[in-house]
LOTORLO-440257 format. One line per 10 residues: number of its first residue (from 1); their letters; for each residue x, z, y of N, C-alpha, C, O, CB. Coordinates in Angstrom, 3 decimals. Last residue first. Glycine has a CB too. Layout:
BEGIN
NUM> a> X/Z/Y/X/Z/Y/X/Z/Y/X/Z/Y/X/Z/Y  ... .
This chain:
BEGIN
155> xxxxxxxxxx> -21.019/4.054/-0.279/-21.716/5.104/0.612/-22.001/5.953/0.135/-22.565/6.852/0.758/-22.690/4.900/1.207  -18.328/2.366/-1.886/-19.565/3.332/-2.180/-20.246/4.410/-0.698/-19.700/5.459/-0.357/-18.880/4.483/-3.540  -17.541/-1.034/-1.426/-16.945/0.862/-0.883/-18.427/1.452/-1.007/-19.423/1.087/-0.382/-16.130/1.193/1.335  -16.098/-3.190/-3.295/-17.028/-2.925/-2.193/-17.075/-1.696/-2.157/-16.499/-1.156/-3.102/-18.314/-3.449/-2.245  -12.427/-4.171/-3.358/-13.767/-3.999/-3.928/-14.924/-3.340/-3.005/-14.550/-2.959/-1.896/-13.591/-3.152/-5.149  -11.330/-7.031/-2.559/-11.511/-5.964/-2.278/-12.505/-6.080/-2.862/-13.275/-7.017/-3.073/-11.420/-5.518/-1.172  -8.437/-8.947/-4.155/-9.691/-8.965/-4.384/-9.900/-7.404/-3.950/-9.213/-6.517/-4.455/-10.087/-9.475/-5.891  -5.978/-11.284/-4.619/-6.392/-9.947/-4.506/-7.770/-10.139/-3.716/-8.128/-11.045/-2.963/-5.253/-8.984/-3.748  -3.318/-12.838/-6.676/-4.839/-13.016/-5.509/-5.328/-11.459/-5.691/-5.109/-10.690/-6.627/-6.480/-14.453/-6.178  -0.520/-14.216/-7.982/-1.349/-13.189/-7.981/-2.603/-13.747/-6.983/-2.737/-14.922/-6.639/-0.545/-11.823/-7.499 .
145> xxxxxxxxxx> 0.197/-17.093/-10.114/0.668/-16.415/-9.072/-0.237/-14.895/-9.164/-0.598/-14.469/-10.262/0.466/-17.376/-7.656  0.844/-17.673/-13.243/2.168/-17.963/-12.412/1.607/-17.377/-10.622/2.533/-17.226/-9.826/2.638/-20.097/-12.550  -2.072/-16.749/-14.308/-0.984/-17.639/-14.484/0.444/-17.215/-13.634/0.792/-16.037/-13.712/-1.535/-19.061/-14.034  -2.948/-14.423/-12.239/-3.167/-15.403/-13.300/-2.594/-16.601/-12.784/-2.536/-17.205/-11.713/-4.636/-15.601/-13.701  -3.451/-11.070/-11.836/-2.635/-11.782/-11.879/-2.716/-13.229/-12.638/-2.507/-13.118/-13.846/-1.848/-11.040/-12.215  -5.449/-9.254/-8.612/-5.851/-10.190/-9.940/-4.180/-10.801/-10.238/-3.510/-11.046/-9.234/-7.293/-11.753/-9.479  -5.746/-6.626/-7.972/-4.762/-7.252/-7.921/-5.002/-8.277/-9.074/-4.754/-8.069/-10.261/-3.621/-6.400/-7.945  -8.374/-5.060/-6.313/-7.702/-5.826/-7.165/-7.393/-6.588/-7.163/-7.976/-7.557/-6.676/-7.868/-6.003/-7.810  -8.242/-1.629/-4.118/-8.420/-3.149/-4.307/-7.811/-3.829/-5.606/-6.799/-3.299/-6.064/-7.774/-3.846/-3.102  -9.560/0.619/-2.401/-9.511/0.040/-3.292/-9.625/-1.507/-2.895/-10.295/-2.226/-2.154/-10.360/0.596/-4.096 .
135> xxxxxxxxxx> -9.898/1.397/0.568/-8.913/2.352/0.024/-9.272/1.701/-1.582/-9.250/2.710/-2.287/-9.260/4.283/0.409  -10.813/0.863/4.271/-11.109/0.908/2.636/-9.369/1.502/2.065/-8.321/1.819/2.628/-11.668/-1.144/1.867  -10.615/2.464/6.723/-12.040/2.361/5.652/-12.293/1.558/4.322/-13.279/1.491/3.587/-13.133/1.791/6.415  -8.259/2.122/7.578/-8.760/3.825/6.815/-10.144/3.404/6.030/-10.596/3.907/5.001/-9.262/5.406/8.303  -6.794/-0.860/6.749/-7.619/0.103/7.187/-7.779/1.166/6.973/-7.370/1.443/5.846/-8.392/-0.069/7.131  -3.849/-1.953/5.767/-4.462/-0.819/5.054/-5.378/-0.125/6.034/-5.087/1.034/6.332/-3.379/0.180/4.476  -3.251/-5.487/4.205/-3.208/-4.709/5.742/-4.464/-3.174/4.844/-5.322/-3.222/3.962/-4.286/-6.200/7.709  -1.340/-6.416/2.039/-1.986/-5.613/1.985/-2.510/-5.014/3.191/-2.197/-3.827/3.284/-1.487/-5.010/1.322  0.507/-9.410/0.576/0.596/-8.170/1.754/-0.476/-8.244/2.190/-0.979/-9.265/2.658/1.591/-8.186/2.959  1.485/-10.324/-2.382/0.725/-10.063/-1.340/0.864/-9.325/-0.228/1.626/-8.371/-0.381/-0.060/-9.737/-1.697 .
125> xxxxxxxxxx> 3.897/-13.158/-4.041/3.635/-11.881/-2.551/2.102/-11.648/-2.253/1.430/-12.619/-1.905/4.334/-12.567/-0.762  3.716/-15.289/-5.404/4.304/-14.250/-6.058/4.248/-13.162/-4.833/4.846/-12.128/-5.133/5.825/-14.646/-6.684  2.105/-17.082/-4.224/1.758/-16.525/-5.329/2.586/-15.851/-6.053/2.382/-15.715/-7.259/1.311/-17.253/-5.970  3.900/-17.767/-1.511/2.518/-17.028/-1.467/2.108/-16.807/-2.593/1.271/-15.931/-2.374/1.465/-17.645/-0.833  6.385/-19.271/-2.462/6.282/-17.890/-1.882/4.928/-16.865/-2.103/4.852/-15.741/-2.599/6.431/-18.130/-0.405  6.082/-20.887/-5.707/5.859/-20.827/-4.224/5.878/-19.343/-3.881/5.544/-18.417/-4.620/4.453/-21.534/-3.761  7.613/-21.084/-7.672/8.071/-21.565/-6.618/7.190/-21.166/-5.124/7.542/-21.166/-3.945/8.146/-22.994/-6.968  7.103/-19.358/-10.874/6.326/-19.791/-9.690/7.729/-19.875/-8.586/8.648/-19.056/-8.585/4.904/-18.524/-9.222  8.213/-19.058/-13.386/8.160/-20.436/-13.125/7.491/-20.774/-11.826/7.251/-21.933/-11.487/7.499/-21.097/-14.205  8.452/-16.129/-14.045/9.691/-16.991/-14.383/9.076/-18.194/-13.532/9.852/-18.271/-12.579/10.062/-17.323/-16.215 .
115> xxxxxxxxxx> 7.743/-13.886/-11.097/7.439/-14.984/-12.026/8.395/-15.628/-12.645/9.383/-15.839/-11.942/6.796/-15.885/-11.493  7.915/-11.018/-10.016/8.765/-11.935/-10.394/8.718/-12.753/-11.686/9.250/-12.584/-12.783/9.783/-11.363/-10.341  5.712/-9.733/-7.219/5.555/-10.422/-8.220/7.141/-11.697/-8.668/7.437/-12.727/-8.064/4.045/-11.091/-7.792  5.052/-7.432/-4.941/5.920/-8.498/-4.873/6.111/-9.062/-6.927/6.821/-8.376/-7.661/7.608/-7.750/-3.890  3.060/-6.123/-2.146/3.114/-6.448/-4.132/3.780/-8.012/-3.998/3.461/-9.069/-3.455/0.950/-6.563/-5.254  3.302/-4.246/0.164/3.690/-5.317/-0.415/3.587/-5.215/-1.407/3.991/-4.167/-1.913/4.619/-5.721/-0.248  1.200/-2.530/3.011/1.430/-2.384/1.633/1.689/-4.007/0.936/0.820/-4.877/0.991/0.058/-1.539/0.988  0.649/-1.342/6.054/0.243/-2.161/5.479/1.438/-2.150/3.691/2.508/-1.544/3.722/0.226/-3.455/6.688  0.720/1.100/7.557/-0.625/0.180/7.807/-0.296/-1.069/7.314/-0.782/-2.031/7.911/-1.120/-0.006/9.370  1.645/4.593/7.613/1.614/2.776/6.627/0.518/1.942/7.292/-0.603/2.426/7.450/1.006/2.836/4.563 .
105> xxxxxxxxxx> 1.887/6.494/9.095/2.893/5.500/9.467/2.493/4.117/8.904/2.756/2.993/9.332/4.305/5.926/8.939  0.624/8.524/7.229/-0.133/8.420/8.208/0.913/6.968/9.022/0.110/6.366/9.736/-0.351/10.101/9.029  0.903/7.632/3.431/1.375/8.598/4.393/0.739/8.021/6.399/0.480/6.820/6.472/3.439/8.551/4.055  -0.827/6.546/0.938/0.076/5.802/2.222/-0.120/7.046/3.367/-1.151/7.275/4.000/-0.733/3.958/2.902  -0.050/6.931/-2.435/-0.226/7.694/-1.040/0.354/7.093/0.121/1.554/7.039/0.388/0.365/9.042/-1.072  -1.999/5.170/-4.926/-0.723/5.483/-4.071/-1.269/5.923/-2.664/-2.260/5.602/-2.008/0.334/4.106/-3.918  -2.604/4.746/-8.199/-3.103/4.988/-6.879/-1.776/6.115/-6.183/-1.098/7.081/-6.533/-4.872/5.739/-7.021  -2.958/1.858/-9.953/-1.661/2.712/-9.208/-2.621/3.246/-8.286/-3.377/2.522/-7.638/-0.177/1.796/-8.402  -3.932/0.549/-13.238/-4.726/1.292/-12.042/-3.146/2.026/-11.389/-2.344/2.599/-12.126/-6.259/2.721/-12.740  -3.662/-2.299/-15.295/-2.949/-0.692/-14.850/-4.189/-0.457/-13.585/-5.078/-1.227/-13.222/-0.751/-0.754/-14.021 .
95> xxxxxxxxxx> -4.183/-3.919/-18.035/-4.842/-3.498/-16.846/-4.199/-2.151/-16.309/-4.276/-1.085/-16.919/-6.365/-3.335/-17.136  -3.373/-7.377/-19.775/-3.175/-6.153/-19.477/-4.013/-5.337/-18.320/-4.604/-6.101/-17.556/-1.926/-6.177/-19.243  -3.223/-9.847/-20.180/-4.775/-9.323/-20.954/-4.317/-7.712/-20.429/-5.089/-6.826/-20.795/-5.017/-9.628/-23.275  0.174/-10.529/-20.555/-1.360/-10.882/-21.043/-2.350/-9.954/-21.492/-2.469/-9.409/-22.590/-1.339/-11.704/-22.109  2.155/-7.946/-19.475/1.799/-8.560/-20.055/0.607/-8.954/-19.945/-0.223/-8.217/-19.411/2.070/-8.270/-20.788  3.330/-5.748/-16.475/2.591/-6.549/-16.860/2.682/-7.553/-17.784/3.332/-8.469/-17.282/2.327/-6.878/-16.105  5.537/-3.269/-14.971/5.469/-3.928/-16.038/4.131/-4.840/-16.322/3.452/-3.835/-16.531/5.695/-2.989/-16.968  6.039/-1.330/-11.271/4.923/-2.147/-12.678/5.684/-3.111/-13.759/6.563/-3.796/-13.236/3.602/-3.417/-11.903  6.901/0.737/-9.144/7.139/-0.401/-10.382/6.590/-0.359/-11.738/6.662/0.305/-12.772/8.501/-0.484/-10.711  6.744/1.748/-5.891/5.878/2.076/-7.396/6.236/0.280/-8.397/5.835/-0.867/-8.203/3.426/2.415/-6.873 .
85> xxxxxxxxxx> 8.289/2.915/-3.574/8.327/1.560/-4.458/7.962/1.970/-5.406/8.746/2.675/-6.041/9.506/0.778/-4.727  7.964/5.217/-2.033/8.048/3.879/-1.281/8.196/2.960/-2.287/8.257/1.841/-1.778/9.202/3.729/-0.240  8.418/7.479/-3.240/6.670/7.345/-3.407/6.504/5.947/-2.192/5.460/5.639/-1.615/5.534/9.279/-2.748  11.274/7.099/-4.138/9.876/6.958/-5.296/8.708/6.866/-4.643/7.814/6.244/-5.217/9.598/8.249/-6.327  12.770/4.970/-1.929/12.780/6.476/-2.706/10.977/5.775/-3.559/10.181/4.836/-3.559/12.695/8.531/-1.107  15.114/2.627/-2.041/13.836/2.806/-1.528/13.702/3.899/-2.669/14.188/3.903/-3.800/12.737/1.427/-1.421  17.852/1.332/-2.454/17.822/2.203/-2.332/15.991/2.967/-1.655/16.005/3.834/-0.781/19.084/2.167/-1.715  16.966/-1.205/-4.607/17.929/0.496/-5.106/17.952/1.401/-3.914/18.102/2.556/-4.313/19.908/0.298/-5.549  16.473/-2.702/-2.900/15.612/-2.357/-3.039/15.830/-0.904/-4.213/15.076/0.031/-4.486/14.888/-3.553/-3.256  18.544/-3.976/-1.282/17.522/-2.567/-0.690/16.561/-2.136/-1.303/15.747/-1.367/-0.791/16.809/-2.696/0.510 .
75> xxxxxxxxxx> 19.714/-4.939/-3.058/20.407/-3.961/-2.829/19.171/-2.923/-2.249/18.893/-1.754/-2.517/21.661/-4.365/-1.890  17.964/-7.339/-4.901/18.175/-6.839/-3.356/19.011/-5.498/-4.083/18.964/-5.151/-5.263/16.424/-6.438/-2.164  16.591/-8.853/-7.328/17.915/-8.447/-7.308/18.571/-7.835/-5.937/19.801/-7.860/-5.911/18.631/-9.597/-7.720  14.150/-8.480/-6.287/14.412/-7.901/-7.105/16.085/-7.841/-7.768/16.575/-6.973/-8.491/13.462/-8.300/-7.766  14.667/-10.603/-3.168/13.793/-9.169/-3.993/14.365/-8.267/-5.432/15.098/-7.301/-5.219/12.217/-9.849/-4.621  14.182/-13.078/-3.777/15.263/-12.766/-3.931/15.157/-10.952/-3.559/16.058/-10.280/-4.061/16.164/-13.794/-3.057  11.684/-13.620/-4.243/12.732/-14.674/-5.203/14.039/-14.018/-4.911/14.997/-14.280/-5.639/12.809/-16.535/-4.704  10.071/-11.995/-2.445/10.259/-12.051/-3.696/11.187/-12.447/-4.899/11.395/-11.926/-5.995/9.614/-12.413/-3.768  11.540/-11.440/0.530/10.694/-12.478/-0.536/11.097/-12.280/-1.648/12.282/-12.336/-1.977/10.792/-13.974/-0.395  13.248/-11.076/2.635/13.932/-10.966/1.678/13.182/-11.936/0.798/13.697/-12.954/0.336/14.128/-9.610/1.271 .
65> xxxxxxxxxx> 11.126/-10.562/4.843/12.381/-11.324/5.252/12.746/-11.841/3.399/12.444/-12.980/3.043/13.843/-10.035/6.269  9.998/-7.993/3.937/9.179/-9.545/3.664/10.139/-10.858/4.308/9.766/-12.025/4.187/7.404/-9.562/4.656  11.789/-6.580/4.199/11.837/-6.684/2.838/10.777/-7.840/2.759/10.650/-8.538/1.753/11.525/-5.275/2.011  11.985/-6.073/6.851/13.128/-6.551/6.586/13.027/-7.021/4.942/13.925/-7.681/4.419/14.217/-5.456/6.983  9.474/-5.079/7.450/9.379/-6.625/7.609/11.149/-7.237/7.564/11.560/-8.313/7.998/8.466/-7.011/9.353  9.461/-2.443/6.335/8.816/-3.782/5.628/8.835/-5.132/6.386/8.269/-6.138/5.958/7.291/-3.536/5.338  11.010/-1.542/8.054/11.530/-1.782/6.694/10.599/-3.013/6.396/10.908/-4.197/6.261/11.395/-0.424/5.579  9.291/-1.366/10.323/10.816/-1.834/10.461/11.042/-2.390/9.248/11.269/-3.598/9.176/11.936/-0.704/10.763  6.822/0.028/9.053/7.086/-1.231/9.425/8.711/-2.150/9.562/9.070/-3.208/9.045/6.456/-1.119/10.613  7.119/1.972/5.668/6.912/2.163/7.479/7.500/0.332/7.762/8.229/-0.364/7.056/8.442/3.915/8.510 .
55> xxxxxxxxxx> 6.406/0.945/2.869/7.663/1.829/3.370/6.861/1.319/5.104/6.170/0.327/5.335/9.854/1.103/2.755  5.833/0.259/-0.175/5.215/1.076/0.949/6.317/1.725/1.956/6.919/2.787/1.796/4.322/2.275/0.285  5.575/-1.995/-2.660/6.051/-1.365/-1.729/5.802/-0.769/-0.436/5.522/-1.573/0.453/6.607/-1.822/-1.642  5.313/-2.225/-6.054/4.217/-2.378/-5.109/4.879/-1.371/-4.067/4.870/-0.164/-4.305/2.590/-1.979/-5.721  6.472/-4.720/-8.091/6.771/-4.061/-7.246/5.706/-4.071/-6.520/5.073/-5.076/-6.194/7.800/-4.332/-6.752  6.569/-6.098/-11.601/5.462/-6.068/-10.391/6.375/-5.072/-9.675/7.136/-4.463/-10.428/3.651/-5.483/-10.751  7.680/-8.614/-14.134/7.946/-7.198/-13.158/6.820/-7.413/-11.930/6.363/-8.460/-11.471/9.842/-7.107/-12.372  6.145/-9.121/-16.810/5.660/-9.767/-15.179/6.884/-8.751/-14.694/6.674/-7.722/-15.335/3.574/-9.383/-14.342  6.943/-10.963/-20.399/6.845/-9.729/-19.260/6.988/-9.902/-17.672/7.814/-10.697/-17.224/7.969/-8.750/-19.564  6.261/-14.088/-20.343/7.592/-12.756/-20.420/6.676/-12.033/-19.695/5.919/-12.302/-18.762/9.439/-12.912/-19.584 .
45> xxxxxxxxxx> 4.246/-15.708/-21.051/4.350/-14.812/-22.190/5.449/-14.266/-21.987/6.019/-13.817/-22.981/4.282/-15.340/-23.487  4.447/-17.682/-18.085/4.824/-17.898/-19.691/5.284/-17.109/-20.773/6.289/-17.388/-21.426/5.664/-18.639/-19.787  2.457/-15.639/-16.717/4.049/-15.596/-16.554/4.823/-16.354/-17.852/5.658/-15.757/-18.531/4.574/-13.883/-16.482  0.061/-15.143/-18.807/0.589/-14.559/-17.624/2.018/-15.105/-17.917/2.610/-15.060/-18.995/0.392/-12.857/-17.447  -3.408/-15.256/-20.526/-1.775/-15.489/-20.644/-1.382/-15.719/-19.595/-2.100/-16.484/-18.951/-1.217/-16.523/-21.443  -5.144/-13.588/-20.161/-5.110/-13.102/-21.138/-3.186/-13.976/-21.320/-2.190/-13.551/-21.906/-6.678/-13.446/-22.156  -4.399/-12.013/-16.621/-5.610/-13.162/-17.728/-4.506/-13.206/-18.693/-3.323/-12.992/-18.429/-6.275/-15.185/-17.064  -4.659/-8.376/-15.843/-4.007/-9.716/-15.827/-4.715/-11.029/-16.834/-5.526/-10.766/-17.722/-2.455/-9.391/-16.326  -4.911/-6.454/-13.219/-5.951/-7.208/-13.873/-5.118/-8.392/-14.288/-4.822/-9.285/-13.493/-7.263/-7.565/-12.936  -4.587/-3.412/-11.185/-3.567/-4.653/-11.403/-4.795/-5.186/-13.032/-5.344/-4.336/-13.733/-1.213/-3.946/-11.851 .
35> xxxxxxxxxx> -5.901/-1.698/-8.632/-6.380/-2.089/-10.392/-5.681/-3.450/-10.347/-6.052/-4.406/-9.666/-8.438/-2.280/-10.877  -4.742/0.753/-6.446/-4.809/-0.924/-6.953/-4.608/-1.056/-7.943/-3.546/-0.763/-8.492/-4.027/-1.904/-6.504  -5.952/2.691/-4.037/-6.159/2.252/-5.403/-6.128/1.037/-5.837/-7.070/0.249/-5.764/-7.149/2.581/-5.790  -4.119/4.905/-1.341/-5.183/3.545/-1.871/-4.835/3.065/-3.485/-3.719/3.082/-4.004/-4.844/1.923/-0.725  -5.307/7.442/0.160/-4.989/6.933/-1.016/-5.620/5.656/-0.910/-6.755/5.272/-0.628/-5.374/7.747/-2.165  -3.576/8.828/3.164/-4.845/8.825/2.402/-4.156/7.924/1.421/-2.976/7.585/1.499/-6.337/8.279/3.167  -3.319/11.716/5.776/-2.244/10.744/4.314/-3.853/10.241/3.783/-4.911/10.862/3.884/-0.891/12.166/2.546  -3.796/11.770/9.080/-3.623/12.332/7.329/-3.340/11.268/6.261/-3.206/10.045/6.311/-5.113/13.046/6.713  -3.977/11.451/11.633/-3.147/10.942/10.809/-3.304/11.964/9.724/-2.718/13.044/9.806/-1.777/10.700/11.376  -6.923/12.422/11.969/-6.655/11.090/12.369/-5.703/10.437/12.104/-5.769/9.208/12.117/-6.661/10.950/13.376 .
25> xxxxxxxxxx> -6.727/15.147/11.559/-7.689/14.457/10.541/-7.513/13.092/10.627/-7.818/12.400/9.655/-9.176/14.748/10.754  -4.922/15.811/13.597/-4.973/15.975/11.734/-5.718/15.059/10.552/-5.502/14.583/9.438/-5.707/17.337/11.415  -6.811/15.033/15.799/-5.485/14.623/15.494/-4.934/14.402/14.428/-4.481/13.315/14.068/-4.814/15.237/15.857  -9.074/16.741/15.493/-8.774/15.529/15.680/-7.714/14.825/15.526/-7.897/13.751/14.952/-8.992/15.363/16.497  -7.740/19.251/15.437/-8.295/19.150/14.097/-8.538/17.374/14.296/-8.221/16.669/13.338/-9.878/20.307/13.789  -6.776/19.312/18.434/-6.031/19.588/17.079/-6.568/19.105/15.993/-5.791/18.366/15.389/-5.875/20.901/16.774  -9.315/19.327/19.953/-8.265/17.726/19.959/-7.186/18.194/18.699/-6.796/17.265/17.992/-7.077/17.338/21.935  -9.957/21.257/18.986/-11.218/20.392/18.798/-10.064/19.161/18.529/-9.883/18.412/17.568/-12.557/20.243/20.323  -8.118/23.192/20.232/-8.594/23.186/19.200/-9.268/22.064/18.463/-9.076/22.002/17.248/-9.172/23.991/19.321  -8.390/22.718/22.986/-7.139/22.548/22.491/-7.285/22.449/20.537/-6.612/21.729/19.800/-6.184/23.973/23.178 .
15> xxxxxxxxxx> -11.036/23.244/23.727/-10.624/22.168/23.407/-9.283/21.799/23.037/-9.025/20.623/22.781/-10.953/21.595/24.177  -10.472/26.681/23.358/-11.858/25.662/22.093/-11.328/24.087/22.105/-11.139/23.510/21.035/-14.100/25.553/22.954  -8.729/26.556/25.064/-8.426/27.555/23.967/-9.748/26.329/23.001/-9.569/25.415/22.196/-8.886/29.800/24.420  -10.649/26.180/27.433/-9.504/25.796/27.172/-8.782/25.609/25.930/-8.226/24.529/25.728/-8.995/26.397/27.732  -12.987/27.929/27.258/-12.972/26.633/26.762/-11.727/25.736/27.385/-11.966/24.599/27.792/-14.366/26.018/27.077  -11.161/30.248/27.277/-12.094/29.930/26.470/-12.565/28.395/26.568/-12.314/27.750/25.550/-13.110/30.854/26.706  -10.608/30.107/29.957/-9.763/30.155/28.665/-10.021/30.066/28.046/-9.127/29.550/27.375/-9.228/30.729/28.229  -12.802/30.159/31.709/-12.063/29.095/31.311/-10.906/29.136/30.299/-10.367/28.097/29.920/-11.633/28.635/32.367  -13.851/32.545/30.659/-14.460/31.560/30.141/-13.459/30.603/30.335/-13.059/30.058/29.306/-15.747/31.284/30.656  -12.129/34.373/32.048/-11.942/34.209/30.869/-13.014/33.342/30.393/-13.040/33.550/29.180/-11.805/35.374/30.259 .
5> xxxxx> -12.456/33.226/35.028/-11.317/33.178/34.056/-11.503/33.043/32.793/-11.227/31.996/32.209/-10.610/34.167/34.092  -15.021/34.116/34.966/-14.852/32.944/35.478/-13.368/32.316/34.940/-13.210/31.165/34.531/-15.003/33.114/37.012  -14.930/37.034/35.066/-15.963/36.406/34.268/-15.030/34.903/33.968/-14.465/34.680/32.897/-17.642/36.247/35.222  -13.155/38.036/37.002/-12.645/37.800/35.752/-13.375/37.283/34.974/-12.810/36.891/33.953/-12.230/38.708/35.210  -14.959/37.167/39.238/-13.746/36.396/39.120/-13.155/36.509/37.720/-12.703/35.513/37.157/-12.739/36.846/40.156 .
């Protein structure tokens, strides 16, 4: 009888364990990498502002409410902490690399683009859905909107 016990504690004790390290490993923070790429003339020669925003769902679909055009003068967007709004600068012919931590909550990521002369919504916004299986992408910018581009994932 005590045989019979202490094995089942034992593999009690092992699968409490097994589903732990499962769990950890299943929300862990991971990185995604976005190579911003601009053509040689951008935004009629002003400077681009770029916003690349990461904040948990509620928020982000109060800040894809907002749109770009009216975005960067937002209130909400003074108050979003540092590792929820990474801000870019972009000129002609320019290339940044951001690699950012989407904490285990993100499953998806905004780049909000303030063009002097684009009207339309969709070339100044991307939104980013964030599988675990990829984790790079480029942010092409040309002319007056953006496009994004996954890159292919090394085995």
């Amino acid at each position: 009888m005590k045989k019979w016990g202490l094995k089942f504690i034992i593999c009690i004790l092992t699968a409490m364990l097994m589903t732990s390290c499962a769990f950890k490993n299943k929300h862990k923070a991971r990185t995604l990498t976005l190579e911003f790429k601009a053509d040689s003339t951008i935004n009629s020669n002003v400077l681009l502002p770029v916003d690349v925003i990461v904040t948990p769902a509620p928020v982000m679909q109060k800040i894809i409410k907002i749109g770009p055009e009216d975005w960067f003068g937002s209130q909400l967007r003074d108050t979003l902490l540092d590792d929820e709004l990474y801000l870019l600068a972009m000129s002609g012919g320019g290339q940044r690399t951001k690699n950012i931590v989407l904490k285990p909550d993100i499953s998806k990521v905004l780049v909000f683009a303030d063009f002097e002369d684009a009207i339309n919504r969709d070339a100044q916004q991307l939104i980013i859905d964030c599988p675990d299986t990829v984790n790079q992408y480029i942010v092409l910018i040309r002319g007056n909107n953006l496009e994004l581009k996954q890159l292919e994932q090394k085995r």
